[in-house]
FIFIGU-168974 format. One record per residue: z, x, y of N, C-alpha, C in turn. Coordinates in steps of 0.1 Angstrom, whole numbers, m for minus. Each point is the difference from the previous one (the first is absolute). Example, Ala and Ser with C-alpha at 12.3 -4.5 7.8 and 13.67 -1.06 7.14 Angstrom:
> nw  nu  nv  caw  cau  cav  cw  cu  cv
> 78  132  m57  0  m9  12  0  9  12
> m7  m4  11  0  9  11  8  m8  11
END
This chain:
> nw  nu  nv  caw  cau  cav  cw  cu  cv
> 0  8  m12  0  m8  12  0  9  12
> m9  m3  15  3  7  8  7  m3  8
> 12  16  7  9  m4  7  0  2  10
> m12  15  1  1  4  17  m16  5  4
> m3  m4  11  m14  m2  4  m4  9  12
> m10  9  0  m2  6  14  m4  m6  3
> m3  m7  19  m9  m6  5  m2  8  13
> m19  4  1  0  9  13  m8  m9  9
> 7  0  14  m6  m7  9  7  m19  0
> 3  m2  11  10  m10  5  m6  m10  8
> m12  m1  m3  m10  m8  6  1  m12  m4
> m14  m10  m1  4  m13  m3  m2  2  m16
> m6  2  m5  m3  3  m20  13  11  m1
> 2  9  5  15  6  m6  12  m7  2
> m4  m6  11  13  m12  1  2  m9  m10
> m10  m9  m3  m4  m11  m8  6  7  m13
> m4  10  m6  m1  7  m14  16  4  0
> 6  6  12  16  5  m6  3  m18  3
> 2  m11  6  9  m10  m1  m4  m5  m14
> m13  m5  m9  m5  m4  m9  9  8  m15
> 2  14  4  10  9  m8  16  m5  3
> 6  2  10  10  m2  7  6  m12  m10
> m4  m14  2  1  m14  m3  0  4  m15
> m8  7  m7  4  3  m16  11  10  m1
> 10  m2  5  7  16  3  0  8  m11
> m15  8  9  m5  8  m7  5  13  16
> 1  6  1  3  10  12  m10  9  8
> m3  3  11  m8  1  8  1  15  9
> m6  8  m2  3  13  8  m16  1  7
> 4  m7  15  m16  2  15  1  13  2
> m13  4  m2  5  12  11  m14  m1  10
> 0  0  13  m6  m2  11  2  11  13
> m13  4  4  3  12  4  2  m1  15
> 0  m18  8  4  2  13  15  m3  0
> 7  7  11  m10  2  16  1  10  m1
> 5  15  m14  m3  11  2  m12  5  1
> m12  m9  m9  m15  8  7  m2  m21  1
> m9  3  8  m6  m12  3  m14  m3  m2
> m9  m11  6  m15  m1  m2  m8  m3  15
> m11  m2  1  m7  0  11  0  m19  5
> 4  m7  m10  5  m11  4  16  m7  1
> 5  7  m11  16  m3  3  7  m1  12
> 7  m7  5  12  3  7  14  m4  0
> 5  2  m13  13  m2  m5  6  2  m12
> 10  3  m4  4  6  m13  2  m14  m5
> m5  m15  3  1  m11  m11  m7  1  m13
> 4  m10  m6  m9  m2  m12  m5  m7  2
> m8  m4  m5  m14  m10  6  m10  0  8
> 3  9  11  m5  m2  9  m14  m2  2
> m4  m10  9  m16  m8  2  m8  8  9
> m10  9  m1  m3  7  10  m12  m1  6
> m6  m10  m7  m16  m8  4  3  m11  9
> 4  m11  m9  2  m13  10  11  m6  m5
> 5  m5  7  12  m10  m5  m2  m13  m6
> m12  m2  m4  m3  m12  m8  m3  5  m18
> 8  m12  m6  m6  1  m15  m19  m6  m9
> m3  m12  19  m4  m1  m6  m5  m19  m4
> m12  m5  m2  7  m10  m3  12  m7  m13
> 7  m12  4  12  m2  m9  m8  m18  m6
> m16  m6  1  1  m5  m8  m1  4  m13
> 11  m10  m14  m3  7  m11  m12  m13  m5
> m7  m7  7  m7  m9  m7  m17  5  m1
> m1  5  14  m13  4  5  m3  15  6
> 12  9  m6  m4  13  1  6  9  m9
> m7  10  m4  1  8  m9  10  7  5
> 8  3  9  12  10  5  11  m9  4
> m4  m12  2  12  m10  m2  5  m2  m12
> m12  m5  m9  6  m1  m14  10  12  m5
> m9  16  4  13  8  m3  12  2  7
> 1  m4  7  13  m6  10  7  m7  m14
> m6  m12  m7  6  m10  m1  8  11  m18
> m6  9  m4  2  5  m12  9  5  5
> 4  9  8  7  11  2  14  m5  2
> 1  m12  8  10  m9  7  8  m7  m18
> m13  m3  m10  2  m1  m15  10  11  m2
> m3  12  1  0  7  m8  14  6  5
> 10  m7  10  8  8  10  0  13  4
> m13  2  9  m1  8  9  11  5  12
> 2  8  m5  7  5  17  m8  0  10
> m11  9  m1  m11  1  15  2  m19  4
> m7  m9  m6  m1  m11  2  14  m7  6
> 8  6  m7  16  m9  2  0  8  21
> m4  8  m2  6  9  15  m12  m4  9
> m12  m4  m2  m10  m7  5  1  m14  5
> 8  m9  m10  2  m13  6  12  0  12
> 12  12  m6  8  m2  8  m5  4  15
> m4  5  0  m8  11  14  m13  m11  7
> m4  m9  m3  m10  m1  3  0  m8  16
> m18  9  8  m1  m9  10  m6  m9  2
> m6  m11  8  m12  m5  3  m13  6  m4
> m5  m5  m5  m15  6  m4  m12  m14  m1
> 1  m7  3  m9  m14  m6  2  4  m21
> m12  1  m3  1  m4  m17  5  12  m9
> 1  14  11  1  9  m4  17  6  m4
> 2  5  m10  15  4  2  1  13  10
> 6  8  12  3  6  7  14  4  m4
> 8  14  6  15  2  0  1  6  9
> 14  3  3  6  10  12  m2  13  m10
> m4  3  7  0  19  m8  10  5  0
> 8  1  10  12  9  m2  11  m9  m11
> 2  m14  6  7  m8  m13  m2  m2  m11
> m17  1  m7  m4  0  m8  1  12  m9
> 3  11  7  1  15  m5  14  m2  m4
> 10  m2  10  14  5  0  7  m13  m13
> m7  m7  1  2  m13  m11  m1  6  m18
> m12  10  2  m2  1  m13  10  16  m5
> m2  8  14  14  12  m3  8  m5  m2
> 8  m5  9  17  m7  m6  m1  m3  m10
> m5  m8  m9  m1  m9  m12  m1  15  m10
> m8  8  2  3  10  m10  9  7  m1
> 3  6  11  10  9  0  13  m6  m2
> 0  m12  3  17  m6  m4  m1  m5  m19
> m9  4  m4  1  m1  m17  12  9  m6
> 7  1  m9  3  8  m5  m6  9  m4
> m12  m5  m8  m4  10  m10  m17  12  7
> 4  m2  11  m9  3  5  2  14  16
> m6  12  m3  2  12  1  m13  3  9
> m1  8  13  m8  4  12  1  17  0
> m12  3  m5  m1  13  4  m13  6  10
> 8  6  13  m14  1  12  m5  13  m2
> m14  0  m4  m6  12  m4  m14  m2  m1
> m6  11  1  m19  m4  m1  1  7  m13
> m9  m6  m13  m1  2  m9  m14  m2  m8
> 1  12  m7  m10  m4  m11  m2  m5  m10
> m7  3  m8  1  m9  m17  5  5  m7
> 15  m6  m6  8  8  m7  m1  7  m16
> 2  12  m2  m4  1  m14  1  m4  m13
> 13  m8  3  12  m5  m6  m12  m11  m9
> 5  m2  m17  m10  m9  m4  8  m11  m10
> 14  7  5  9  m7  m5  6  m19  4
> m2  1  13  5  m10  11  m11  m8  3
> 1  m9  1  m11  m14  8  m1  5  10
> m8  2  7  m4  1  15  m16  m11  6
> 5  m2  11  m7  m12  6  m9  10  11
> m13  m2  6  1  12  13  m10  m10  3
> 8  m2  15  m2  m11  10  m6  5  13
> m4  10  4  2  5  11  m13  m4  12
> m11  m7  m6  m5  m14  5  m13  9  7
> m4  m2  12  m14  3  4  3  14  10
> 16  3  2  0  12  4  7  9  m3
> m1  4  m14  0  7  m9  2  12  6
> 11  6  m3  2  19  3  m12  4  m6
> m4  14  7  m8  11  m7  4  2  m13
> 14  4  6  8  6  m12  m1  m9  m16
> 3  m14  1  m7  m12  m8  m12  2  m6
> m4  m4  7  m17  m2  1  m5  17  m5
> 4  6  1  m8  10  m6  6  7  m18
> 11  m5  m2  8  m2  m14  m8  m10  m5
> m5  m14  3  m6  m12  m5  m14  5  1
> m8  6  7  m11  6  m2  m3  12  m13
> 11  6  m1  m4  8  m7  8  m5  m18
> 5  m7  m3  6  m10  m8  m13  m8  m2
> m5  m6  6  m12  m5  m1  m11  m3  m5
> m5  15  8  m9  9  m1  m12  m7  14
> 3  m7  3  m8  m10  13  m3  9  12
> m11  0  6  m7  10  8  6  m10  14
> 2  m9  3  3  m2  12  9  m13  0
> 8  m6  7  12  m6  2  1  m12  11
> m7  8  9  0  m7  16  m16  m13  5
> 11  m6  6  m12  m9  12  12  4  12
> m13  m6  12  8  m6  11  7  m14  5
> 7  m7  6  3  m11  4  9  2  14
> 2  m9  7  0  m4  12  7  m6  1
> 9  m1  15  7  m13  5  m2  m5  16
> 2  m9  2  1  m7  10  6  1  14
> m1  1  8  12  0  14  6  m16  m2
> 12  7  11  12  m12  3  m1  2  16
> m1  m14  8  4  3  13  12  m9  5
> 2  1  8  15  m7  8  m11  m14  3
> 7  m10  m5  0  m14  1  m2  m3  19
> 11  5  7  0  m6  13  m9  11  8
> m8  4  m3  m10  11  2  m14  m5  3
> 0  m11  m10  m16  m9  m6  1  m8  15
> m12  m3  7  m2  m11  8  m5  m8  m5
> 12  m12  1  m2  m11  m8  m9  m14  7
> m6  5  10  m7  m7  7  m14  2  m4
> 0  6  m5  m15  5  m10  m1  1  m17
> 17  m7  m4  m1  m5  m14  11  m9  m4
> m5  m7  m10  5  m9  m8  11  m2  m12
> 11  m9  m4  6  6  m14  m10  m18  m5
> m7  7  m15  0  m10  m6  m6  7  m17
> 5  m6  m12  m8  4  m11  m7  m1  m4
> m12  5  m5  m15  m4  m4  2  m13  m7
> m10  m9  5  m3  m13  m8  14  m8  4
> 13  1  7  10  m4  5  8  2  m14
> 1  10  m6  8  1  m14  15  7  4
> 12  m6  m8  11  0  7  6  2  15
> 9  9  2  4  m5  17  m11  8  6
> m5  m10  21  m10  7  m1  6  14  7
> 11  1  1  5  13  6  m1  13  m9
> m3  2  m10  2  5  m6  m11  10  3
> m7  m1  7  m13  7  1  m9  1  11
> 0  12  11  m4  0  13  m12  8  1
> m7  m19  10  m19  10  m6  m5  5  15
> m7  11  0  m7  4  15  m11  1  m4
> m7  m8  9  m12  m3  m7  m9  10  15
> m15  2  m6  m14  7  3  m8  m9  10
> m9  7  5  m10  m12  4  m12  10  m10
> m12  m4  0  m11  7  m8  m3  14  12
> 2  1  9  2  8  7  10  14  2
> 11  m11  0  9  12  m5  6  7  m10
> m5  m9  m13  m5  9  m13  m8  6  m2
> m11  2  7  m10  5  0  6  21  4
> 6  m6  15  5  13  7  10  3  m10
> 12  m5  m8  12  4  m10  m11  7  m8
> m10  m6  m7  m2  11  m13  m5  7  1
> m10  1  17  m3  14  1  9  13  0
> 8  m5  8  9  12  3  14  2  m16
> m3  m12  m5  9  5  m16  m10  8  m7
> m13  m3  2  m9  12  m9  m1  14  4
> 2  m1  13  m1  13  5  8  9  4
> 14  m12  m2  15  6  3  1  18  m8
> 8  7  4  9  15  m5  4  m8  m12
> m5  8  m12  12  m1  m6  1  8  m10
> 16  m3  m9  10  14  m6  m12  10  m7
> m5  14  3  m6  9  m12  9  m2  m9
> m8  5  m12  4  4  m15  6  15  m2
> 12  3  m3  1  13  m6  m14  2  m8
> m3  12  m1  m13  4  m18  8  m10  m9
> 12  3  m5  m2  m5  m14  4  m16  1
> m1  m8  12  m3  m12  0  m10  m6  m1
> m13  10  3  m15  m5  5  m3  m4  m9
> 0  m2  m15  m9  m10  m9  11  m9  m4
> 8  m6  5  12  m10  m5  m10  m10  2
> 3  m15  m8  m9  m9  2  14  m12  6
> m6  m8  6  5  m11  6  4  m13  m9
> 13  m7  m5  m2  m9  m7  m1  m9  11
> m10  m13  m7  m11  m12  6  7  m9  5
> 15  2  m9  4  m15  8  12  2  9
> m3  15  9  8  1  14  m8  10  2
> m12  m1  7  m9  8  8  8  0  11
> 0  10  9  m2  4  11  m8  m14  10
> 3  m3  8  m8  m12  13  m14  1  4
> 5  16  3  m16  7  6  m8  3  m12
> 4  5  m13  m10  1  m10  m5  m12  m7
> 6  m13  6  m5  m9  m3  m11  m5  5
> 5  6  19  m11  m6  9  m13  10  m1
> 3  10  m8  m8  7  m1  m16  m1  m9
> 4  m14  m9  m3  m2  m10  m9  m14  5
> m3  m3  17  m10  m15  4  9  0  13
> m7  m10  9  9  m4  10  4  m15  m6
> m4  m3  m10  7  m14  m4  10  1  m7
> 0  10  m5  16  3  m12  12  m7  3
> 4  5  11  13  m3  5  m1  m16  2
> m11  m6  5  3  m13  1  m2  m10  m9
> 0  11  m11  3  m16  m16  13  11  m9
> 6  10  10  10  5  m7  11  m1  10
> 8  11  4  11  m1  8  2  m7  11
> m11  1  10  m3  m13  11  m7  m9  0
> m2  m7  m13  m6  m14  m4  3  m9  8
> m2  m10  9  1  m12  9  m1  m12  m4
> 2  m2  m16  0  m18  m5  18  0  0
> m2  m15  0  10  m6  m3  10  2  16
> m5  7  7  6  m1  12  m7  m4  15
> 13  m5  6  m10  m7  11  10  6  11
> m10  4  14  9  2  11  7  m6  10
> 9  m4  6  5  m10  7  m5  2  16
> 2  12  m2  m5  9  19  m18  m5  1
> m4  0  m11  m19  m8  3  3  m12  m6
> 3  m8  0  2  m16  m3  m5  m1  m15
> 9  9  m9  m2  0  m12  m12  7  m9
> m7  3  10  m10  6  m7  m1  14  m9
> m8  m1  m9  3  10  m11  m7  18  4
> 10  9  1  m2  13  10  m8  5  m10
> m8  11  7  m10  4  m8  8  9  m12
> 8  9  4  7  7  m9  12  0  8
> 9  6  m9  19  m4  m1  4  10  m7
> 14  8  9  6  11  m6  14  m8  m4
> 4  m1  m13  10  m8  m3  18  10  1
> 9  m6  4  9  9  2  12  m1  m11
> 6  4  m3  13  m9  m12  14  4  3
> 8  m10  2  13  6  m1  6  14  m12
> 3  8  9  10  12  m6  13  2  m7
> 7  m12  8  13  m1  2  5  m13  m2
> 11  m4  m3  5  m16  2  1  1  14
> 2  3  11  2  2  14  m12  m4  8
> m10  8  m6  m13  m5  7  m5  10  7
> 9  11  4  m4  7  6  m9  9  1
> m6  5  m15  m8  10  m2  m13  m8  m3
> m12  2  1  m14  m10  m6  m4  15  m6
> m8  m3  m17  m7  6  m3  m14  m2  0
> m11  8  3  m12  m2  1  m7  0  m10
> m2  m17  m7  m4  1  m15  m10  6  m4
> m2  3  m10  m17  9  m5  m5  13  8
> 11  3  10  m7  9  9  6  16  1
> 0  0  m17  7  15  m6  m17  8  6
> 8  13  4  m9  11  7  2  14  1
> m10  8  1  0  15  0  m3  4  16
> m1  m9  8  m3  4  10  15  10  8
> m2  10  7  11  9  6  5  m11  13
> 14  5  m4  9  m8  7  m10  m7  18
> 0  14  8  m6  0  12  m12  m11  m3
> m9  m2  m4  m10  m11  m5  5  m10  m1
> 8  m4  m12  8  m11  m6  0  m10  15
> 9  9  11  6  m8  10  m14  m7  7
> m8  10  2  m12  0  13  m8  m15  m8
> m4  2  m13  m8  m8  m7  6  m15  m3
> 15  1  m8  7  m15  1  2  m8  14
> m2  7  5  8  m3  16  m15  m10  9
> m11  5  m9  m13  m7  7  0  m16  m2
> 10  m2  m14  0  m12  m5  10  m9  13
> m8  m10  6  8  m2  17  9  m7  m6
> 7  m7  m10  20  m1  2  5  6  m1
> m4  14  m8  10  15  m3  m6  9  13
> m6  m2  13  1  9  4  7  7  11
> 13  m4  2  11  7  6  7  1  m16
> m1  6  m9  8  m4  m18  10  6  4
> 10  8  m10  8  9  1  3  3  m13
> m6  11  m5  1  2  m18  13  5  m3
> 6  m8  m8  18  3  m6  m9  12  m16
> m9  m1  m4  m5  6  m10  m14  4  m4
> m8  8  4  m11  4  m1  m5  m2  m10
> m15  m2  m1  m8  m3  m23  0  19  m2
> m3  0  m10  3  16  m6  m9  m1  m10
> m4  6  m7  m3  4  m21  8  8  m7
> m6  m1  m10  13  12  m8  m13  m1  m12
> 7  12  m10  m8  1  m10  10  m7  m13
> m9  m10  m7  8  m6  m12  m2  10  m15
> 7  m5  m9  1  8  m15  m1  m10  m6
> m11  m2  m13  2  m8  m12  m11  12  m7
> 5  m7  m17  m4  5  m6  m13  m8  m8
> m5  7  m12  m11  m7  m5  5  m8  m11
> 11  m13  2  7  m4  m9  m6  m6  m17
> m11  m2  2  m6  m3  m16  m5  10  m5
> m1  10  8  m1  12  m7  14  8  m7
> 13  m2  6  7  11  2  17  m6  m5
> m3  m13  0  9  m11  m3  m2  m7  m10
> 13  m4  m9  m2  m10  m10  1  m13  5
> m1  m10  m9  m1  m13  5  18  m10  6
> 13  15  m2  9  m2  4  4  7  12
> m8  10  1  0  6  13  6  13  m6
> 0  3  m8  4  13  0  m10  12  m2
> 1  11  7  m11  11  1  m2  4  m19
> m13  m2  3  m4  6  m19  7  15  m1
> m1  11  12  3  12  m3  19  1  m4
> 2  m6  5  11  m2  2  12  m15  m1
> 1  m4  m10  1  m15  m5  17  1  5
> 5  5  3  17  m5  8  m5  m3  18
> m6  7  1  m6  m5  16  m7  m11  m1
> 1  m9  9  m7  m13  4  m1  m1  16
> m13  m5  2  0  m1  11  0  m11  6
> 5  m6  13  m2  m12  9  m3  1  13
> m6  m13  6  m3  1  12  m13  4  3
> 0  2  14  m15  5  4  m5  12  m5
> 4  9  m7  m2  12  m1  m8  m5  m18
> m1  m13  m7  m5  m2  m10  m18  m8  5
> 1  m2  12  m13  m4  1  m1  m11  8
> 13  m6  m8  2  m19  14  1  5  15
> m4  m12  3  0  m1  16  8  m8  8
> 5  4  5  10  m15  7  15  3  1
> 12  1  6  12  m9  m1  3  m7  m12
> m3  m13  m1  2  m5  m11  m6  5  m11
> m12  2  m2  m2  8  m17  6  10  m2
> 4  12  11  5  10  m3  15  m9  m4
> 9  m9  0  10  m5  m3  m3  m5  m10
> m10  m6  m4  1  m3  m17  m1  9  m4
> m9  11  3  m4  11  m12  16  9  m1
> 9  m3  6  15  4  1  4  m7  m8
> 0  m7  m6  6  m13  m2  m3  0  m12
> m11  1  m3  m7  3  m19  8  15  m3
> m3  13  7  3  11  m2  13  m1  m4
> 14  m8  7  9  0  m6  10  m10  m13
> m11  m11  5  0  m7  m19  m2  8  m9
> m12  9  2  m6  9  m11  10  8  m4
> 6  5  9  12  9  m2  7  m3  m8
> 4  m9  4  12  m7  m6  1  m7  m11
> m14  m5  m7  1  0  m11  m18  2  m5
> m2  11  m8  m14  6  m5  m11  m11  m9
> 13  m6  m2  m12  m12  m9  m4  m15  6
> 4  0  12  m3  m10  7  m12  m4  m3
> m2  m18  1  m16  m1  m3  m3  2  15
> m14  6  3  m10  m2  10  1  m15  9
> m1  m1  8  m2  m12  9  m14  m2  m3
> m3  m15  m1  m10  m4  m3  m14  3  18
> m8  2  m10  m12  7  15  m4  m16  5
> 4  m18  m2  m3  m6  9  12  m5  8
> 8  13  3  17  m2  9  m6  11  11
> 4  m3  8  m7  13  15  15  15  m4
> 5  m1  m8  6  13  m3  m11  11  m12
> 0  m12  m7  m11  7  m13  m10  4  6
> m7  m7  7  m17  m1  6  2  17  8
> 14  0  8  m2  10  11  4  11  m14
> 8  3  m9  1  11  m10  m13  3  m7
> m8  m11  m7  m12  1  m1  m9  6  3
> 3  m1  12  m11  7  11  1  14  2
> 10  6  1  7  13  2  0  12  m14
> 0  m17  m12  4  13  m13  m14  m2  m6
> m6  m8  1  m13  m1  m12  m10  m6  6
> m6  3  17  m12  m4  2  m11  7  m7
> m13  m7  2  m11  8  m15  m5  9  7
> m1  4  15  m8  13  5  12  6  4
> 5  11  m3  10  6  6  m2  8  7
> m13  3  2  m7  12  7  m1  m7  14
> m1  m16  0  m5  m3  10  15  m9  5
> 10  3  m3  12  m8  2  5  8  15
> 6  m15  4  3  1  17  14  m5  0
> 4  1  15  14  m8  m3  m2  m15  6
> 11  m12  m4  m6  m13  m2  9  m7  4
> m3  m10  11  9  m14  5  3  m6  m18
> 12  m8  1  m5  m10  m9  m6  m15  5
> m13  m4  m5  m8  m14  m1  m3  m3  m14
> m4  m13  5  m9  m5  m12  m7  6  m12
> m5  10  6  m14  6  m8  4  8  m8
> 14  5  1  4  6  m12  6  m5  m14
> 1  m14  3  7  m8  m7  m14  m6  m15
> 0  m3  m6  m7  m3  m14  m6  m13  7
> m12  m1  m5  m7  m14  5  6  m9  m4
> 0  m16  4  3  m9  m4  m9  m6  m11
> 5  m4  m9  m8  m5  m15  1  m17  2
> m7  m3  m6  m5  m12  m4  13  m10  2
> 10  2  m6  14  m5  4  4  m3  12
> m6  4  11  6  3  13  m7  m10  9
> m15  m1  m6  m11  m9  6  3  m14  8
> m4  m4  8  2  m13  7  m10  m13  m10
> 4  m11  m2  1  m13  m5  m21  2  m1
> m8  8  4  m12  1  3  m5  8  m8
> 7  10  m3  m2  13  m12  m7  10  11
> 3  m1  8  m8  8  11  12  8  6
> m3  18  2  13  8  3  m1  m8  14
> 13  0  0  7  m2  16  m3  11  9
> m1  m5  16  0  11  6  9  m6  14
> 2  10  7  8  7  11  13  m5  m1
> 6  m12  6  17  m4  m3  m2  m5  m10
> m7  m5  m6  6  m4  m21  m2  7  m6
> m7  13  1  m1  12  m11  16  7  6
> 1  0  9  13  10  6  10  m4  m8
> 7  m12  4  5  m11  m6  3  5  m16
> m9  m2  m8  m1  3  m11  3  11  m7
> m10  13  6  9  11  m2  16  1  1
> 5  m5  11  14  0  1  9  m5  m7
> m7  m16  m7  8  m4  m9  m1  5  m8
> m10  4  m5  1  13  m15  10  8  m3
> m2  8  13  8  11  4  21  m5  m4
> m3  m11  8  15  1  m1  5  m7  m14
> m7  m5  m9  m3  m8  m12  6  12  m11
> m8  10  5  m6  12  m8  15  14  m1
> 5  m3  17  15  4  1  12  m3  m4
> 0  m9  m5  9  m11  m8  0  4  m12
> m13  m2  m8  m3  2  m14  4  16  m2
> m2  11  9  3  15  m2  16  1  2
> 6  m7  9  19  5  3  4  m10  m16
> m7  m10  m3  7  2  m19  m4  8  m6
> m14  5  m3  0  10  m12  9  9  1
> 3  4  16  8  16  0  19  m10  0
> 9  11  m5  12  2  m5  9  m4  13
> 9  m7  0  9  m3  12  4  8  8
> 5  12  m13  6  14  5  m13  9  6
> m11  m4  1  m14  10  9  m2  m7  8
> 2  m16  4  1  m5  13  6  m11  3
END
């Protein structure tokens, strides 16, 4: 039976993975290397900490594939989740948290365990093949890491890039040139403060975001590739001048009040930071542009342009591995079968998947013969994806949706024998899913969950 577990990295999957142990008191030794060395996005020695956006995300579990895993995880008593509801702000459909309470929510809770031990140190892969070890250390991976798991491996490269967003001061925004309302009027409409474009002055924004300064590459960043689903703003607009307006400044579902309702050509959407209100994040509008730019370029958008940025967008370089190549179907490294890995650093994408794939990693711990989660539950679908997609050559890292989930069969069909599509196919998948969750927490043992 196991009694004592290394877990490296205190993130959201290292978190998830020591409470999932913890609750079997099974015993827990973190070791986490801030705030003795830190990362290019960090700024605090919490656990958890959110350093993209403060949102999870949407939270329907009926009609979305990251709600639904919302709804597993919340199954499955999650901590991340449990410290997510408690924390949570306005968002319209989306779950949001306070970062700092949402962090300090999930430290206290560990560290006041008994069975559960903090050691601050940057660390590598231990040689030890004796002990369970978990390694969590997510998309910003030490060298020191990352280059033990490279050569354990044998994997020629580790890294992408990703991006985050600016924050500005709320009473900063001139609100006489924007609106609070939620797309399509979905939950409160405060939740969401839009500064809308004219075709004009989008026109002038994306010139000067294409042609804005921005961050050089060290050499050995220059062939890092971008994951797709948090480009950069400007390498989006880089990509049409229509991009942006069927992606981050799309204009349906919203109407202006200051033009007698009429619908703006494009809209920079803002989102609460804080329960307070005080901070707005600039959604979708993660960037590499240099600080000095950042200001000159956002500031063209006319409600932010007196802004005042509490937090500048940045990049950083991420770490995952080639998990169907390099991983079993429990997460544990082939070279090395006491190590398992969780989190971003397996391939998932996201907050929340990186919390399930924490969340499996320490079931698996905890007991070796666990059955698999079924692949039509959004926990299976997202493991699936990570441990046994069929091109591994061509494996990326991955939201969880629909598409990774097993088609719907004959069974599922509407009264017409015809597949369902958009909200009755959703629908369906989900009731599967949770049908399918049900049927998997009996096969497995009381004492594994």
């Amino acid at each position: 039976m196991v009694k004592k577990v290394i877990i490296i990295g205190a993130g959201l999957a290292g978190s998830e993975a020591a409470w999932q142990l913890l609750k079997r008191n099974i015993a827990v030794q973190m070791i986490e290397m801030r705030p003795q060395k830190s990362t290019p996005a960090h700024k605090t020695d919490l656990f958890g900490e959110l350093v993209c956006s403060n949102s999870l995300r949407a939270d329907d579990d009926m009609q979305n594939a990251v709600g639904l895993l919302h709804a597993e995880l919340r199954e499955m008593d999650s901590l991340i989740m449990q410290a997510a509801d408690a924390t949570k702000v306005p968002a319209g459909g989306a779950l949001a948290v306070n970062r700092t309470d949402f962090s300090s929510y999930i430290t206290d809770t560990l560290k006041s365990h008994p069975l559960f031990s903090l050691k601050t140190a940057e660390s590598g892969l231990p040689a030890c093949t004796d002990t369970p070890i978990i390694v969590a250390t997510g998309p910003l991976t030490s060298d020191k890491m990352a280059a033990d798991i490279q050569a354990v491996t044998k994997e020629e490269s580790l890294h992408f890039f990703d991006a985050v967003a600016p924050i500005v001061y709320t009473d900063s925004i001139d609100m006489s040139q924007a609106w609070y309302q939620s797309r399509y009027d979905k939950g409160d409409r405060f939740d969401y403060l839009n500064c809308p474009l004219t075709k004009e002055e989008y026109n002038l924004f994306l010139d000067a975001l294409i042609t804005g300064e921005k961050v050089e590459f060290k050499e050995w960043e220059k062939n890092t590739p971008y994951f797709e689903g948090c480009l950069p703003v400007e390498v989006m607009a880089e990509r049409g001048r229509q991009t942006l307006l069927f992606g981050p400044m799309k204009p349906v579902g919203l109407s202006n009040p200051h033009e007698d309702g009429r619908r703006p050509f494009a809209v920079l959407q803002l989102r609460k930071e804080n329960k307070e209100g005080t901070l707005m994040n600039l959604v979708g509008f993660q960037t590499k542009l240099t600080y000095g730019a950042q200001k000159q370029v956002f500031r063209l958008i006319p409600a932010l342009k007196n802004a005042e940025f509490a937090r500048l967008g940045g990049i950083h370089r991420n770490t995952f591995v080639c998990s169907p190549k390099v991983l079993t179907e429990r997460l544990s490294l082939k070279a090395q079968p006491n190590v398992k890995l969780a989190g971003q650093i397996t391939g998932c994408e996201g907050y929340v998947e990186s919390t399930a794939i924490g969340l499996l990693a320490g079931l698996f711990t905890a007991d070796s013969l666990l059955p698999l989660p079924p692949a039509e539950t959004a926990l299976g679908a997202m493991l699936k994806h990570i441990t046994v997609s069929g091109e591994s050559d061509l494996f990326q890292p991955m939201n969880i949706n629909f598409g990774l989930f097993p088609p719907l069969d004959a069974s599922f069909f509407n009264s017409k024998h015809h597949l369902p599509k958009g909200k009755e196919r959703k629908l369906l998948y989900t009731e599967r899913a949770k049908q399918a969750l049900k049927n998997w927490k009996k096969q497995c043992s009381s004492a594994s969950l």
